[in-house]
ROKEBA-263074 format. One record per residue: residue number from 1; residue in one letter; x, y, z of N, C-alpha, C in turn. Coordinates in steps of 0.001 Angstrom, whole numbers, plus 500000, padded with zeros to 6 digits. Example, Ala and Ser with C-alpha at 12.3 -4.5 7.8 and 13.67 -1.06 7.14 Angstrom:
REM residues 2
> vexnu  tordo  n_east  n_north  n_up  ca_east  ca_north  ca_up  c_east  c_north  c_up
> 1  A  513190  494310  507800  512300  495500  507800  513200  496700  507800
> 2  S  512850  497750  507080  513670  498940  507140  512900  500030  507870
//
This chain:
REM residues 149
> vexnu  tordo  n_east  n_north  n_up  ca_east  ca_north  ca_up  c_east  c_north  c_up
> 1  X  340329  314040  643570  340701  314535  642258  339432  314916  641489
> 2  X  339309  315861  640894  338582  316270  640155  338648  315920  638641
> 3  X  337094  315389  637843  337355  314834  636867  337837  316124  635887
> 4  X  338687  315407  634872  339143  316450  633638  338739  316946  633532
> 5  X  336948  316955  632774  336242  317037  631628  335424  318427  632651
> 6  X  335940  318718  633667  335303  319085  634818  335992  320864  634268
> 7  X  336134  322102  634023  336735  322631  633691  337463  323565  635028
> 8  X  335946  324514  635781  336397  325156  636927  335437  324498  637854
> 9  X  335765  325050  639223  335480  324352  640679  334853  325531  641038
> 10  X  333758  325533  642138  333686  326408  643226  334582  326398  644258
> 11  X  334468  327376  644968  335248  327518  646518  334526  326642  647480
> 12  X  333563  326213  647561  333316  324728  647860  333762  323660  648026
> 13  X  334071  323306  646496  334455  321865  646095  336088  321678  646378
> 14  X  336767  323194  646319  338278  323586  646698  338337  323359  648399
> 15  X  337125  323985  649106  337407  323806  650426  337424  322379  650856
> 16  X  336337  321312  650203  336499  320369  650549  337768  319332  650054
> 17  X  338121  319686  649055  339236  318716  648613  340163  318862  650001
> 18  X  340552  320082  650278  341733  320611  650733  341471  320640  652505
> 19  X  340303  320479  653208  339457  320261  654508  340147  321682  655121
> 20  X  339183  322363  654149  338989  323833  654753  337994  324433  654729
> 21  X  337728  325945  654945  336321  326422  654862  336309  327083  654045
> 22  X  335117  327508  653596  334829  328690  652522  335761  330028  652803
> 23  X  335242  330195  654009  336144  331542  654100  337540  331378  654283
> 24  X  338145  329825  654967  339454  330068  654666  340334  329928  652988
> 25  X  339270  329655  652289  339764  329518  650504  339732  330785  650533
> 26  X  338258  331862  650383  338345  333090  650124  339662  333789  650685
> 27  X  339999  333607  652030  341203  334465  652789  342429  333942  652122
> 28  X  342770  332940  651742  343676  332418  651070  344115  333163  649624
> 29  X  342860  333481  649438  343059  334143  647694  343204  335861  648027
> 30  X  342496  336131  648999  342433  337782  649349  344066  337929  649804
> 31  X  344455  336888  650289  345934  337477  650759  346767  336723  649992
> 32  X  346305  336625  648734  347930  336225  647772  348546  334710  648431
> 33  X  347776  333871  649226  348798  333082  650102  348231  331458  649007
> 34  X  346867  331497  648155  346451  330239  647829  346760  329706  646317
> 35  X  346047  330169  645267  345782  329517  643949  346461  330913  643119
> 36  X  346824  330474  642011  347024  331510  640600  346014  331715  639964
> 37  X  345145  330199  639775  343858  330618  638676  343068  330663  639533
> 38  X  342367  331644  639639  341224  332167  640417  340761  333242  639493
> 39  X  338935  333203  639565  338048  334100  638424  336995  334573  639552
> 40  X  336717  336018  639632  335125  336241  639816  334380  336264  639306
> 41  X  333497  335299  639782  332271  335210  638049  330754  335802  638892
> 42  X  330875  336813  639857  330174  336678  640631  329052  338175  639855
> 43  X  327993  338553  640021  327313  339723  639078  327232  340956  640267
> 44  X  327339  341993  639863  327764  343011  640350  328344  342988  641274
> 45  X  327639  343409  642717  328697  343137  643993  328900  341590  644388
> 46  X  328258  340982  644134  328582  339819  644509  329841  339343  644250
> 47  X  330297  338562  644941  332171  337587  644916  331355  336557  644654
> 48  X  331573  335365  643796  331838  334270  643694  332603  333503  642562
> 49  X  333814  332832  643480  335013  332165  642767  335346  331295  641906
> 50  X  335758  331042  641591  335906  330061  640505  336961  329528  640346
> 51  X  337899  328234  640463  339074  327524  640176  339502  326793  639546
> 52  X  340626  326528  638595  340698  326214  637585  340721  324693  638096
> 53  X  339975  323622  637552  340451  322435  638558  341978  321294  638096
> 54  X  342645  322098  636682  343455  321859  636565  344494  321735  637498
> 55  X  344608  323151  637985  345668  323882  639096  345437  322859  640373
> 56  X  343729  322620  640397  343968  321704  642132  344252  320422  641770
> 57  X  344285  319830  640465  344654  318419  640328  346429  318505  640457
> 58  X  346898  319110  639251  347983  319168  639231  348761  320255  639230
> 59  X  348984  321093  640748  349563  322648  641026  350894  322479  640079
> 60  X  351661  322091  640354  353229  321862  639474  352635  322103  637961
> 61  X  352042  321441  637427  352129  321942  636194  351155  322751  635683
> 62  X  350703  324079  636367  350532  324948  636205  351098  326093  636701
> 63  X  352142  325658  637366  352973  326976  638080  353486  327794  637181
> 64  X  354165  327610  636025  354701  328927  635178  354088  329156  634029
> 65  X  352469  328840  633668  351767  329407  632648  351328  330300  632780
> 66  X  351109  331540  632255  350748  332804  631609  349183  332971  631629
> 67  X  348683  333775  631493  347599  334049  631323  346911  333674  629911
> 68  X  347471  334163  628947  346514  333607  627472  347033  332204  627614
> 69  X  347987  331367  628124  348206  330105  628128  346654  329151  628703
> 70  X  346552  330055  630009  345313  329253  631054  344181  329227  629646
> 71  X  344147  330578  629607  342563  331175  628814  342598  330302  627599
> 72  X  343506  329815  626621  343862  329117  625600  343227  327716  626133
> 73  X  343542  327381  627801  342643  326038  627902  341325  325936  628207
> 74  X  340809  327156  629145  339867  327232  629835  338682  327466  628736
> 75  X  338844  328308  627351  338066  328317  625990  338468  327445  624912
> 76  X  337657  326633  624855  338115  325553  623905  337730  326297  622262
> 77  X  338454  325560  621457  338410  326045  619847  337141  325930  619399
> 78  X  336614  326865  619158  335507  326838  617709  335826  327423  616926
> 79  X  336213  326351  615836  336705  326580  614112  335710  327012  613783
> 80  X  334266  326253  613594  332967  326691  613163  332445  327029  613363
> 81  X  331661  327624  614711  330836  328710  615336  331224  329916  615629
> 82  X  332971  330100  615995  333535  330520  616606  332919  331106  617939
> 83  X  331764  330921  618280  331741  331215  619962  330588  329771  620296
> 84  X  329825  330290  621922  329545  329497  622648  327846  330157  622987
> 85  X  327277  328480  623356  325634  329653  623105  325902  329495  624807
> 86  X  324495  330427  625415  324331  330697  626678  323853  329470  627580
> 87  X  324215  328368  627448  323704  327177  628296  325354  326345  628441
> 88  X  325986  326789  627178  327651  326304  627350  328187  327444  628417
> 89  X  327724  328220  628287  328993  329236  629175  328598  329130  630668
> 90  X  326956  329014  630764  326729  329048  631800  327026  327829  632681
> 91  X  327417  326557  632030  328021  325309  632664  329276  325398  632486
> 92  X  330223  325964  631882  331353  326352  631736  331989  326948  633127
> 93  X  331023  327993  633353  331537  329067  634789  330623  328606  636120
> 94  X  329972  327227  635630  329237  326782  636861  328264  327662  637906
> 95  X  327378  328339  636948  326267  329777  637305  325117  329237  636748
> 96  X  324148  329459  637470  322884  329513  637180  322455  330487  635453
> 97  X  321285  330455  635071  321166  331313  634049  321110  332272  634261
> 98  X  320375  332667  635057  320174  333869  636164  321622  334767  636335
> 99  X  322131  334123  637143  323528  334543  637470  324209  335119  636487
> 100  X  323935  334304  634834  324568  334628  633761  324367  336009  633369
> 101  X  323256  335949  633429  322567  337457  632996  323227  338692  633760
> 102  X  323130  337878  634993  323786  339245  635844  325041  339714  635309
> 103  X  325897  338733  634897  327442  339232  634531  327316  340304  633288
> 104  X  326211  340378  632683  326389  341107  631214  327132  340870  630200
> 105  X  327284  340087  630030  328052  339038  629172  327307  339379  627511
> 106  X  328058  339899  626491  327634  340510  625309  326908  339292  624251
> 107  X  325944  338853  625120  325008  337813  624142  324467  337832  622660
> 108  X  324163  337312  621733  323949  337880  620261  323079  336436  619822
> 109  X  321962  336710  619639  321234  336042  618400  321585  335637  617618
> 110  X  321542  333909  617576  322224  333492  616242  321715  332040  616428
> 111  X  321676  331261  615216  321157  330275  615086  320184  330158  616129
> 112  X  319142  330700  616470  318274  330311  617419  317803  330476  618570
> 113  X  319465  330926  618777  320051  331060  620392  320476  332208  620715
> 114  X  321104  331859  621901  321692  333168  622048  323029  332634  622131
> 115  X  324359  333873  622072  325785  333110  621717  326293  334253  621939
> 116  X  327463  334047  623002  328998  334788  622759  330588  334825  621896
> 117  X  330544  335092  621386  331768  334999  620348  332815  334848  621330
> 118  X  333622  333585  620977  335292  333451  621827  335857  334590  622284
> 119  X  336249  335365  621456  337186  336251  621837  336241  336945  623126
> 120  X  335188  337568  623313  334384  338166  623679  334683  337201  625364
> 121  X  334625  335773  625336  334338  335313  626648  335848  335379  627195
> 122  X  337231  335011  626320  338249  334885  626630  338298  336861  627303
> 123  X  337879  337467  627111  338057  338574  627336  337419  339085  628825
> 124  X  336162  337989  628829  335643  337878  630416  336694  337423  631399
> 125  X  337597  335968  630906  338275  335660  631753  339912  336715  632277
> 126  X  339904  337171  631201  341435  338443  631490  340843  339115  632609
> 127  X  339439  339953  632337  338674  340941  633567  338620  340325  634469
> 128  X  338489  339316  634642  337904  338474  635637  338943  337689  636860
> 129  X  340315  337690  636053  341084  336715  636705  341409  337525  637960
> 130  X  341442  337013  639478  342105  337333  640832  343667  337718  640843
> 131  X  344581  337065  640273  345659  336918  640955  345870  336729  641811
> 132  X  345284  335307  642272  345183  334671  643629  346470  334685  644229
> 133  X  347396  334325  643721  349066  333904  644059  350051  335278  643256
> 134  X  350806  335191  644161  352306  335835  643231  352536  335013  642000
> 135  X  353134  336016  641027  354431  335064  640052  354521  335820  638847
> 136  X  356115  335154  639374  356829  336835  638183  356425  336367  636758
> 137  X  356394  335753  636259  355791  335479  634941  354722  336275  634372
> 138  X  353834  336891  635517  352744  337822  635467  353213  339205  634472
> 139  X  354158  339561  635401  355100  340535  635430  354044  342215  634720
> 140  X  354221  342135  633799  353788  343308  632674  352168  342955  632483
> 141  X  351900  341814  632750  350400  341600  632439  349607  342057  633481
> 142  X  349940  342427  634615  349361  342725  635565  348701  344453  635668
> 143  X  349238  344827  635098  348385  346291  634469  347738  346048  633771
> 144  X  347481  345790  632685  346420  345254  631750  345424  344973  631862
> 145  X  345102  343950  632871  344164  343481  633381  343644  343681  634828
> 146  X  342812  344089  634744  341677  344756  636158  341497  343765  637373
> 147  X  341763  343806  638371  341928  343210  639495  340509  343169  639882
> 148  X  339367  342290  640138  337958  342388  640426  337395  340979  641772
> 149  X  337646  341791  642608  337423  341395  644029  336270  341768  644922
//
């Protein structure tokens, strides 16, 4: 089990829960046969996955949530900053800093730092999400949002 506080997984930590391989997680998600929440957080051509570790603790109760439902958990509330500086996001999506950079992620100067505004990252995760699995709940949202494999 993966701790709570833990948000997403690599395809790693998924292969090992589950005593599989990397590439059989990846083939799992390429053919619709594994997970719903699945993200590429990977920078340009690169693939690398990301899993919600909600979904691998407890699949059942994530089977009929929605997309702004996931994203509603996966970005937590800032009343007062309203976004996240670049050392939260980058432990957030479990990437190097490096890596971060690569994604192009719309960074902004502020208090000190550097920072993405919520809406801005929740907007990474819509681009970003696989549609690892079927499910009609998707339904209409599935145009909307860009398939990035």
């Amino acid at each position: 089990m993966i701790h709570p506080r833990i948000i997403l997984v690599t395809a790693e930590v998924v292969a090992t829960m589950r005593g599989l391989t990397c590439e059989a997680v990846y083939n799992q998600v390429d053919t619709d046969t594994g997970w719903q929440w699945v993200w590429n957080v990977g920078g340009g051509r690169e693939r690398s996955l990301r899993f919600w570790s909600k979904e691998q603790n407890f699949p059942e109760a994530t089977r009929n949530l929605r997309l702004e439902e996931v994203i509603g958990q996966l970005v937590p509330r800032r009343e007062l900053s309203g976004g996240f500086q670049k050392w939260e996001v980058a432990e957030l999506l479990r990437v190097s800093r490096r890596q971060l950079m690569d994604l192009e992620m719309p960074f902004v100067p502020r208090h000190g730092g550097m920072w993405i505004p919520a809406e801005e990252l929740k907007n990474f995760f819509r681009r970003r999400w696989c549609y690892a699995a079927p499910s009609p709940l998707r339904g209409e949202g599935r145009g909307e949002v860009s398939r990035t494999k």
